[in-house]
matplotlib code that plots the C-alpha trace (Angstrom):
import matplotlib.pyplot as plt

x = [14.5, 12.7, 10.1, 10.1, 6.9, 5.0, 6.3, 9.6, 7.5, 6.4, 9.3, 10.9, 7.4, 8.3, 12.0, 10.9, 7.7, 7.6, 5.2, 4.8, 2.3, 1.1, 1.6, -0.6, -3.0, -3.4, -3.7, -6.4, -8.2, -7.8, -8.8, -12.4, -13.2, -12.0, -10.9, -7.1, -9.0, -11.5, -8.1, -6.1, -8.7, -9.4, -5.4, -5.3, -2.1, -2.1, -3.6, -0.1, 1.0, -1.2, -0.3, 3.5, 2.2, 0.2, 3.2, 5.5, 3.7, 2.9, 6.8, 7.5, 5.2, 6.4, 3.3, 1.9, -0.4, -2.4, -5.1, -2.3, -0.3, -4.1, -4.1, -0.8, -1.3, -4.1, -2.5, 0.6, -1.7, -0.6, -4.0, -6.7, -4.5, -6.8, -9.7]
y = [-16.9, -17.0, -13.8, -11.7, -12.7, -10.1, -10.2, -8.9, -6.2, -5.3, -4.6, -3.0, -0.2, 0.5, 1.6, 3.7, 4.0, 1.0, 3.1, 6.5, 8.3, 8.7, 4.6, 4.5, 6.5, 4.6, 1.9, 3.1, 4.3, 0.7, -0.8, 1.1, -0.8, 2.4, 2.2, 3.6, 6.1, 6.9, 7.1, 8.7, 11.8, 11.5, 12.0, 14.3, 12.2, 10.7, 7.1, 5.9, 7.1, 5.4, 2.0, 3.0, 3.9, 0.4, -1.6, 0.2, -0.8, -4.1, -4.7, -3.3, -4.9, -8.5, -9.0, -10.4, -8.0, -5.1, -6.9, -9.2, -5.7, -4.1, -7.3, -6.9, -3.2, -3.8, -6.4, -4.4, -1.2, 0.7, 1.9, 4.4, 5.7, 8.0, 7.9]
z = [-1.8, 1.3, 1.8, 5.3, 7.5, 8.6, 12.2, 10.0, 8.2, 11.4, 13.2, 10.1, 9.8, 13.4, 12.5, 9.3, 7.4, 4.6, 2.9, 1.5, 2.3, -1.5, -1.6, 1.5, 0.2, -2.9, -0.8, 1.2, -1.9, -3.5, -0.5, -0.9, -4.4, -6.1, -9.4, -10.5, -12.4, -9.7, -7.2, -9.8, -10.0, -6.0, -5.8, -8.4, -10.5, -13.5, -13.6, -14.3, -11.0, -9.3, -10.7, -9.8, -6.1, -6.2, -7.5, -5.6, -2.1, -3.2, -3.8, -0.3, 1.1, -0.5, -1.9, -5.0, -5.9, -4.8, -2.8, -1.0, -0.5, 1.3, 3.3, 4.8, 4.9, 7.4, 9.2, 9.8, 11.0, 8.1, 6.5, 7.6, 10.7, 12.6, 10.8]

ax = plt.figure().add_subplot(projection="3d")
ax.plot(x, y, z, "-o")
ax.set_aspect("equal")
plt.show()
């Protein structure tokens, strides 16, 4: 099966969001070297949720895992909008 690059991703976050915005933040919140128990009491879920929200983006984001799914999260501009 061959995976989307992320000139697809791109053009497909410009159409609709790929991520939520609970997905992005756990992103974010990953991104910083938090743990899912530090981001699950920063998001104020259950540390379960959090692992959802991190698998969830990684599998939008065709990635292997959560730091791939940060990488490509930054290279598509998806992380730390305005800030």
């Amino acid at each position: 099966m061959r995976h989307p690059t992320l000139l697809t991703l791109a053009l497909a976050a410009r159409r609709k969001p790929l991520l939520s915005a609970q997905q992005t933040e756990a992103l974010e919140w990953y991104a910083r070297g938090r743990s899912t128990s530090e981001t699950a009491t920063a998001m104020g879920v259950p540390q379960q949720d959090v692992t959802a929200l991190l698998n969830g983006a990684a599998r939008r984001l065709q990635a292997a895992g959560s730091a791939q799914a940060v990488a490509k999260a930054l290279a598509l501009e998806l992380l730390f909008r305005g800030r």
